[in-house]
C-alpha positions as CSV (number, residue, x, y, z in Angstrom):
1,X,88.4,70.0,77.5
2,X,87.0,70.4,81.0
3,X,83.4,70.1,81.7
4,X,82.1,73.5,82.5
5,X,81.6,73.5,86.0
6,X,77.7,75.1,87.2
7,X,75.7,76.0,90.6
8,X,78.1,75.6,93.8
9,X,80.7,73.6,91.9
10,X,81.8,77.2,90.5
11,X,82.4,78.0,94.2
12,X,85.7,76.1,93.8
13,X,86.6,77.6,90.5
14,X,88.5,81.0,90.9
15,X,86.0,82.3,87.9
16,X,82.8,82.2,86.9
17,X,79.4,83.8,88.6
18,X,78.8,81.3,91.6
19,X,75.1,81.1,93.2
20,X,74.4,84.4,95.3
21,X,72.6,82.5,98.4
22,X,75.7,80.6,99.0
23,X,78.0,83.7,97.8
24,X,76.4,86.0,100.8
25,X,77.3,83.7,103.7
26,X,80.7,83.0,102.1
27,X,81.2,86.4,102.7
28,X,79.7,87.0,105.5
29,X,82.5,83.9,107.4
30,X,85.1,85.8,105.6
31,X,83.8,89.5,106.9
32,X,82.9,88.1,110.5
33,X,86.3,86.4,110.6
34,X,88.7,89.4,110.3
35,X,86.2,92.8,111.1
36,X,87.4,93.3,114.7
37,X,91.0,93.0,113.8
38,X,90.9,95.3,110.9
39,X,89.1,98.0,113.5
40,X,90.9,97.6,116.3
41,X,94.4,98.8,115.2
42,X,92.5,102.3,114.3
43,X,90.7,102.4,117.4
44,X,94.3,101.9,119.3
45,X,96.1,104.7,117.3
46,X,93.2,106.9,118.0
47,X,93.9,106.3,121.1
48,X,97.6,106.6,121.2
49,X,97.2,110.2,119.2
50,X,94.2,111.0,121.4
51,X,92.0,112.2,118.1
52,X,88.6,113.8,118.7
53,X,85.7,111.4,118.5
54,X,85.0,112.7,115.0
55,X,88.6,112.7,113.8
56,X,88.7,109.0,115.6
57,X,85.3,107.7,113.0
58,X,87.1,109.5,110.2
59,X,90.5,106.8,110.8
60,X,88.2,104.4,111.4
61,X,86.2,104.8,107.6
62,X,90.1,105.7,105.6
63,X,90.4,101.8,106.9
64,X,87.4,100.3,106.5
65,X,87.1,101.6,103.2
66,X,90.7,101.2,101.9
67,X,91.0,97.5,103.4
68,X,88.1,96.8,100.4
69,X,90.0,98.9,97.8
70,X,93.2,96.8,98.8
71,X,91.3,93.6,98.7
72,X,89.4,94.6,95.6
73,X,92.9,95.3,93.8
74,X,94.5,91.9,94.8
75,X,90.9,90.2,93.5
76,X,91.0,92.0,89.7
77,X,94.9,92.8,88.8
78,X,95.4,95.8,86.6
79,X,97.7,94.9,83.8
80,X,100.6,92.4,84.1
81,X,101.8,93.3,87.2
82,X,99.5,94.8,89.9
83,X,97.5,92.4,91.8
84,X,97.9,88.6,92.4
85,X,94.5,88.1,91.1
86,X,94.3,85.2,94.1
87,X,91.7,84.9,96.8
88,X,92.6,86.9,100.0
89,X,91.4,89.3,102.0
90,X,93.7,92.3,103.0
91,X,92.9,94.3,106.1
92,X,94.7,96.5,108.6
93,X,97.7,95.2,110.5
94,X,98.3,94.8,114.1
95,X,101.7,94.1,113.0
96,X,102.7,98.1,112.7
97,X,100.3,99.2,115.9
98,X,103.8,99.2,118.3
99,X,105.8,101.6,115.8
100,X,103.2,103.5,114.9
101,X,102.7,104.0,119.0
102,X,106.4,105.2,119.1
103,X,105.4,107.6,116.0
104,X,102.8,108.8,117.6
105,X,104.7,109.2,120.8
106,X,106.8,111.1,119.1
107,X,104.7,113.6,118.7
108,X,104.1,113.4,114.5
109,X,100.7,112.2,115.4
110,X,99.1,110.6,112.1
111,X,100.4,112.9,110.0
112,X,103.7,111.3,110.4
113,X,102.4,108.1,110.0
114,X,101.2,108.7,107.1
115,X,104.4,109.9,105.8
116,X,105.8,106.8,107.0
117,X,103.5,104.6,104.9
118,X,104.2,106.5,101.9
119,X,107.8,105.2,102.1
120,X,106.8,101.8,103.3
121,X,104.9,101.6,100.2
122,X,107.2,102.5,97.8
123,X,110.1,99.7,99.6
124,X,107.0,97.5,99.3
125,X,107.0,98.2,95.7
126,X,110.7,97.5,95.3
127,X,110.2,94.6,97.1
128,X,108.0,93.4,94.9
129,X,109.8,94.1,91.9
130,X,113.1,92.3,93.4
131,X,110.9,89.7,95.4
132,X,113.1,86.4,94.2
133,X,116.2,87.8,95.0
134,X,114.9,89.8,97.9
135,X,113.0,86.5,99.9
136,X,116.2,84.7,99.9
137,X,117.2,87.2,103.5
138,X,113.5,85.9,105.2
139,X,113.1,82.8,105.7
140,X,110.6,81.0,108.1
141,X,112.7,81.5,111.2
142,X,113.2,85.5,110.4
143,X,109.4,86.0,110.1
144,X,108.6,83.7,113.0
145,X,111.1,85.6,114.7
146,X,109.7,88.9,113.6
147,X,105.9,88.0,114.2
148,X,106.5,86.3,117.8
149,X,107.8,89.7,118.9
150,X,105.2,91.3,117.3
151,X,102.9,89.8,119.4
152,X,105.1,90.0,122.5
153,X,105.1,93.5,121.9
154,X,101.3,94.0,122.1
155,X,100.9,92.5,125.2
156,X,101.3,95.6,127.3
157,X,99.2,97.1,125.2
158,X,96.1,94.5,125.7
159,X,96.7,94.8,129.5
160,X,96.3,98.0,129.3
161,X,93.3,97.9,127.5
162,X,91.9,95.4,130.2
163,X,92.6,97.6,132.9
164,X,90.6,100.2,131.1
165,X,93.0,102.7,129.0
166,X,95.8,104.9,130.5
167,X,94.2,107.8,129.4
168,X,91.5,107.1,132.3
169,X,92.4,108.7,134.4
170,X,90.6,109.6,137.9
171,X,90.8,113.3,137.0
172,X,90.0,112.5,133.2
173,X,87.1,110.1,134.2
174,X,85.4,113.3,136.6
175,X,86.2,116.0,133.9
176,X,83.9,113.8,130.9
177,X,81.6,113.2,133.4
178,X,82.3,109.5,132.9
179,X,81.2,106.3,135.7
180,X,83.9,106.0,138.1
181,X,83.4,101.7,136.9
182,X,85.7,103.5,134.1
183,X,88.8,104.4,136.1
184,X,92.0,102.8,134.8
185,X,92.6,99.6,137.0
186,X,89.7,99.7,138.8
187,X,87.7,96.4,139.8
188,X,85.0,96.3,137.1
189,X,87.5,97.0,134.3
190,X,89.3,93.9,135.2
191,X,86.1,92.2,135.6
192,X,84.2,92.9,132.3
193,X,87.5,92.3,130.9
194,X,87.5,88.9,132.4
195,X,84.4,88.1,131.2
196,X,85.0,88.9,127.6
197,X,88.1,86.9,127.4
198,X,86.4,83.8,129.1
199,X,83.5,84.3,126.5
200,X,86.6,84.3,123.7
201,X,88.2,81.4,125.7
202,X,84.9,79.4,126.0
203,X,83.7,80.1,121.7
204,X,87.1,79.0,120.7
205,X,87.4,75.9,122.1
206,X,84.1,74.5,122.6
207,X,82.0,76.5,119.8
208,X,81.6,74.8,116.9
209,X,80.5,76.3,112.8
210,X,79.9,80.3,112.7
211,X,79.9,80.9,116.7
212,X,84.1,78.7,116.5
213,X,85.0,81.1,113.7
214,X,83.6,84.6,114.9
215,X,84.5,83.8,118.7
216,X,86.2,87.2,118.8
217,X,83.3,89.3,117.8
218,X,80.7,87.8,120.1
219,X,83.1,88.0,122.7
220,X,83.2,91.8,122.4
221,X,79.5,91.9,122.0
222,X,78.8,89.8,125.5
223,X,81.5,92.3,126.9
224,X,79.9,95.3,125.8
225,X,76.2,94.3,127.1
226,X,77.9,93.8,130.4
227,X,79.2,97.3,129.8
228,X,76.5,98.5,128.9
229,X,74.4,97.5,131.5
230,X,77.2,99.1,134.0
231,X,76.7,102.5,132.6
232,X,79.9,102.5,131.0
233,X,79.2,103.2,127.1
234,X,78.4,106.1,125.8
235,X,76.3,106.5,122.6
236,X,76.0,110.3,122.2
237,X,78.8,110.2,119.2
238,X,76.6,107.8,117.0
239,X,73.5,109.5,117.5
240,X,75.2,112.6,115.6
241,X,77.0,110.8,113.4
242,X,76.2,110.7,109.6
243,X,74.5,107.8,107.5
244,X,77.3,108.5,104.6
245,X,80.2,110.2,104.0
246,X,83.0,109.3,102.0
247,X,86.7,109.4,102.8
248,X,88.6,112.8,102.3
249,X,92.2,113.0,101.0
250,X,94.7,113.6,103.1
251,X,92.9,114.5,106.7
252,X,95.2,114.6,109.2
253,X,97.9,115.8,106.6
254,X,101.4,114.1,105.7
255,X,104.8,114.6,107.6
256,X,107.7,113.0,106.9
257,X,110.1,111.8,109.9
258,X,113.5,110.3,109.4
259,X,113.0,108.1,112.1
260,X,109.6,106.5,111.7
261,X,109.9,106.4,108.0
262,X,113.0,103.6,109.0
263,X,110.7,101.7,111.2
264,X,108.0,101.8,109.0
265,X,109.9,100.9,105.7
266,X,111.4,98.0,107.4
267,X,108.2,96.4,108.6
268,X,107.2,97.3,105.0
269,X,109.5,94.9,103.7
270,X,109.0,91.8,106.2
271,X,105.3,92.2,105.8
272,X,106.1,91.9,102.1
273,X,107.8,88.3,102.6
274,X,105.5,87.5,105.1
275,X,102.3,88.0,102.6
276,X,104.6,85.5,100.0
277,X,103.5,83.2,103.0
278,X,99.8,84.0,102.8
279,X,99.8,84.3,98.8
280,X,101.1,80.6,98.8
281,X,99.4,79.0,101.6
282,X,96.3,80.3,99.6
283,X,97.2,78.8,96.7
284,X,98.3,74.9,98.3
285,X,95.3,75.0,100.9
286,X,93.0,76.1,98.2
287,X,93.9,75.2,94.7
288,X,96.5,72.5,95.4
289,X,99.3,74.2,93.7
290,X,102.4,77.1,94.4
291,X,101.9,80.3,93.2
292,X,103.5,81.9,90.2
293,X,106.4,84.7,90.1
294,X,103.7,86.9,88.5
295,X,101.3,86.1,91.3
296,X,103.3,86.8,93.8
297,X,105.1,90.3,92.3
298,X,101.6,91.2,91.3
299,X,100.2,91.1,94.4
300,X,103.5,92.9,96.6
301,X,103.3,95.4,94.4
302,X,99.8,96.0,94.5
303,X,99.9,95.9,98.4
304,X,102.2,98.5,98.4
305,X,100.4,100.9,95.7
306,X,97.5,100.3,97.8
307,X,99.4,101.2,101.2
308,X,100.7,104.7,99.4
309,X,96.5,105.6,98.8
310,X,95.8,104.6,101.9
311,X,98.0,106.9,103.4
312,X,96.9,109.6,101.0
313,X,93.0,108.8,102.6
314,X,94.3,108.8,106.1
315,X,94.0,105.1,106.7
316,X,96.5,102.9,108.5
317,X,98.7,99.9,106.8
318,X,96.5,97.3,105.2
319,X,98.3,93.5,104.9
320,X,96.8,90.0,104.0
321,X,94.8,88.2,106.5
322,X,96.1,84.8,107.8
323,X,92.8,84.0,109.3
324,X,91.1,84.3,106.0
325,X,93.2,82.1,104.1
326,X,92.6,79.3,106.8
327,X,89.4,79.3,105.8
328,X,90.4,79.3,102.3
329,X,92.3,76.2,102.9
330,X,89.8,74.4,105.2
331,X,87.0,75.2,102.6
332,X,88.8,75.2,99.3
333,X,85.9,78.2,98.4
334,X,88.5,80.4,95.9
335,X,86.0,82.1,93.6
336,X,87.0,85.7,93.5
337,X,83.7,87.0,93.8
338,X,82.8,85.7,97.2
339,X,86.0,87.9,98.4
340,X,84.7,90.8,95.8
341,X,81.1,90.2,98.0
342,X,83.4,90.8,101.5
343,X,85.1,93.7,100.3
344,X,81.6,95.6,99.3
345,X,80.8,94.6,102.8
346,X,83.8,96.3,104.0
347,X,83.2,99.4,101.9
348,X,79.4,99.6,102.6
349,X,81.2,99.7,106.9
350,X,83.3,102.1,105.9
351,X,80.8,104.8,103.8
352,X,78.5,104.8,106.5
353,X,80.0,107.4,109.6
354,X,77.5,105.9,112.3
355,X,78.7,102.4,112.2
356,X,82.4,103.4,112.6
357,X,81.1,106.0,115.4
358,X,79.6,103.0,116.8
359,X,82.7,101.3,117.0
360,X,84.2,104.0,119.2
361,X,81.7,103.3,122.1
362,X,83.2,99.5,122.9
363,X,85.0,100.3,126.0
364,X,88.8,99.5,126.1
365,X,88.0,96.9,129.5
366,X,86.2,94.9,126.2
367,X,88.9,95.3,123.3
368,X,91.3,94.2,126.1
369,X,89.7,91.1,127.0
370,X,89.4,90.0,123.2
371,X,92.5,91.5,121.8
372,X,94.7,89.8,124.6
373,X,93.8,86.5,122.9
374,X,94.6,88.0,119.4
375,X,97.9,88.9,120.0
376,X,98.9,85.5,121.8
377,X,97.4,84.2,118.9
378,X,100.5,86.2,116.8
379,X,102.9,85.2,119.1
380,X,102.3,81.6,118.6
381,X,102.1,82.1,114.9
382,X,105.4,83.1,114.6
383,X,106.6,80.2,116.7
384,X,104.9,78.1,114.4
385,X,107.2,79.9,111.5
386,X,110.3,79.2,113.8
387,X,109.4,75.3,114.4
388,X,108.3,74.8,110.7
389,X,112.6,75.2,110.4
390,X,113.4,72.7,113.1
391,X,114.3,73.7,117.0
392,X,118.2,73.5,116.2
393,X,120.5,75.1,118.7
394,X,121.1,77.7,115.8
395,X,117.9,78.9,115.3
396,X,117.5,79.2,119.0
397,X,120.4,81.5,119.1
398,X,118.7,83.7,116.3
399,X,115.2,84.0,118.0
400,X,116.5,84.1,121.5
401,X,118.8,86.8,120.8
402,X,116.6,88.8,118.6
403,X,113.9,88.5,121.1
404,X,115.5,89.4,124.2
405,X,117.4,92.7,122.7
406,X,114.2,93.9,120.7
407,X,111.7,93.4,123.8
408,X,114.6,94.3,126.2
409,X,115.6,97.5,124.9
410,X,111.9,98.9,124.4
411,X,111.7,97.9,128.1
412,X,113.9,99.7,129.0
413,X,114.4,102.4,126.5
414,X,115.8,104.7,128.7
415,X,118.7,103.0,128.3
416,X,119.4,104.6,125.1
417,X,118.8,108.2,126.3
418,X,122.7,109.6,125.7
419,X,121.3,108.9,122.4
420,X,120.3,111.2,119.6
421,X,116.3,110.9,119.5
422,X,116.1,109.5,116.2
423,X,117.9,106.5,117.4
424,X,115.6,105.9,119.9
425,X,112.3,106.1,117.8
426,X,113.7,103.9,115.5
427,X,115.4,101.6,118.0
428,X,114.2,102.0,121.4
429,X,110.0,102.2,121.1
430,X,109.4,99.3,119.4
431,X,111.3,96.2,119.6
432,X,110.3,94.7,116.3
433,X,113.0,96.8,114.5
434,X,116.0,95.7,116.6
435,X,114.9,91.8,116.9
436,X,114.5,92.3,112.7
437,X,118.0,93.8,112.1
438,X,119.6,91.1,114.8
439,X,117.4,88.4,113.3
440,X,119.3,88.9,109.7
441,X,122.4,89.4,111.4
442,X,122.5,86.3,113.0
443,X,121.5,84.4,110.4
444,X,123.5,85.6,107.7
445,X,126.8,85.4,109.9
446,X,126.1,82.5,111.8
447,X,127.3,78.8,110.4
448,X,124.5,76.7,109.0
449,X,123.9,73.6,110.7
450,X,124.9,70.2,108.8
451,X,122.3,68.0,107.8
């Protein structure tokens, strides 16, 4: 028999009730770690729809709230085959912000993504079900492929940002009775943006301990002191804001739309192989073994049960966090009740209307700066993926190619205007669809290399 392990020693044990000192600032690395990613996606869309300030805290509470339920799901499975029952932390995506743009381009608004995530969680599902037969189409140079464009496609996006949102306009800027500092492109956007991202810059690769691992989050906070020193934030929406309120079901309503319910199911499905990724780098870095069939089903299918509430609660797509199982793997901490204590931490955010409202104030100049540095952070994690396969002139051909027709075409989506308008939702405004499609294409018809 195995001694029973007691005090921290339990830390490294998946069960057991570890000591609550050491529990909290577990958490609290694990919470810090992925927070502004997981509400900065909402923040985007919100922007991208152009919700209301109060509609805007409600998407930013459906997330909060249901990235703990989706966490809390994976942590204690539900019967044989819901949940993984490992220790990760799920929160929402960047990796469906670009199609969820084109949705709400479109003009479906969140309603229609909504819809969308309904069906992406039921392929999810599927996926789940099928996932040994299903993996076999992915692997590492599909996902790298898939995730470098990804983050290729955010890009604009984070410049945007840095300049200080489209949606500043000069005339827009005069009618809110805004600072003129807040007019898209001007000088002090660019500046404060600057100086977020050289805070981010600095934290990352001289910090050291908790200032290394939340370099993102301080970096917005020295931003938005800057910021708010210039005038440029606005606090009259948390002052009205509530101290609780729960979410409410369905609040921006559900649409269904041929077109982004494609997009949506098919990133559905890659983010499905890509958490197999997460799911076993969890398990080597943290308890030196693979994980099981059951593990790995339990926890897809969970993901997408808990994408179909989400959508129901009006939250956006919730997927594992690759940030959180590198700490996982560099502190070899996998008792589920630390993550349990991160997820109350999320849903304690996510109850409570004027933190989210608080969130709303950060000016886009800020999220530019620090976001800019997240999504090259993507882009190199899916070239990592690609190299883990070997630079062979064959798999340059397949992420090349995939690349330069899914980032090309949304470029240049005009290109497909003779088209019906479904086709260019699904094909034309983002490019992770097309370099998916072409990446499976290629790899399926092209002859493997000899050993």
């Amino acid at each position: 028999m195995k001694p029973v392990a007691t005090g921290r020693e339990i830390l490294f044990q998946p069960r057991g009730i570890p000591p609550l000192g050491a529990s909290v600032s577990l958490a609290l690395q694990h919470l810090v770690a992925m927070i502004v990613g997981c509400v900065t996606p909402p923040i985007i869309i919100a922007g991208a729809v152009g919700l209301s300030p109060a509609d805007q805290v409600l998407l930013i509470q459906a997330s909060l709230v249901m990235s703990a339920v989706s966490t809390l799901l994976q942590l204690f499975p539900i019967g044989k085959y819901f949940g993984s029952g490992l220790p990760v932390i799920l929160g929402v995506s960047f990796a469906y912000v670009p199609s969820m743009q084109a949705i709400a381009a479109s003009g479906g608004g969140i309603g229609a993504v909504a819809g969308a995530m309904l069906v992406g969680g039921i392929v999810a599902v599927l996926v789940g079900l099928f996932v040994r037969k299903i993996r076999l189409l992915f692997p590492s140079v599909i996902t790298g492929t898939v995730v470098f464009t990804i983050g290729l496609s955010l890009y604009p996006t984070a410049i945007n940002y840095m300049a200080g949102g489209t949606a500043n306009t000069a005339e827009a800027v005069a009618a809110q009775g805004l600072p003129e500092a807040m007019v898209y492109g001007s000088w002090q956007n660019w500046a404060i943006a600057a100086f977020t991202l050289a805070v981010v810059l600095l934290l990352t690769n001289h910090g050291r301990g908790i200032c290394k691992l939340a370099s993102i989050l301080l970096g917005i906070l020295a931003g938005y002191a800057v910021a708010f020193a210039a005038g440029m934030v606005d606090l009259s929406g948390v002052t009205g804001a509530g101290w609780f309120s729960l979410p409410r079901p369905v609040p921006f309503g559900v649409t269904f739309e041929l077109s982004g319910c494609v997009a949506l199911g098919l990133l559905f499905a890659i983010n499905s192989i890509q958490a197999i990724g997460d799911f076993t780098a969890t398990t080597v870095g943290g308890m030196d073994r693979e994980p099981t069939t059951r593990e790995l089903q339990g926890g897809i299918v969970a993901y997408g049960v808990s994408n179909v509430i989400t959508a129901l609660l009006g939250g956006l797509p919730t997927a594992t966090y690759s940030q959180n199982v590198g700490i996982v793997a560099t502190n070899k901490v996998v008792n589920r009740w630390v993550f349990a204590l991160t997820g109350a931490f999320l849903l304690l955010a996510g109850v409570v209307p004027k933190f989210s409202a608080a969130l709303t104030t950060i000016p886009q100049c800020v999220l530019g700066g620090a976001t800019v540095a997240v999504f090259s952070t993507i882009a190199m994690t899916g070239m990592k993926l690609i190299a883990a396969e070997g630079i062979t002139a064959r798999n340059t051909t397949i992420v090349g190619l995939s690349a330069a027709l899914g980032v090309g075409i949304s470029q240049a989506s005009a290109a497909l205007a003779q088209f019906p308008e479904a086709v260019t939702t699904i094909f034309g405004k983002s490019p992770v669809v097309i370099a998916t499609l072409m990446a499976v294409f290629l790899n399926l018809v092209l002859p493997k290399e000899e050993k």
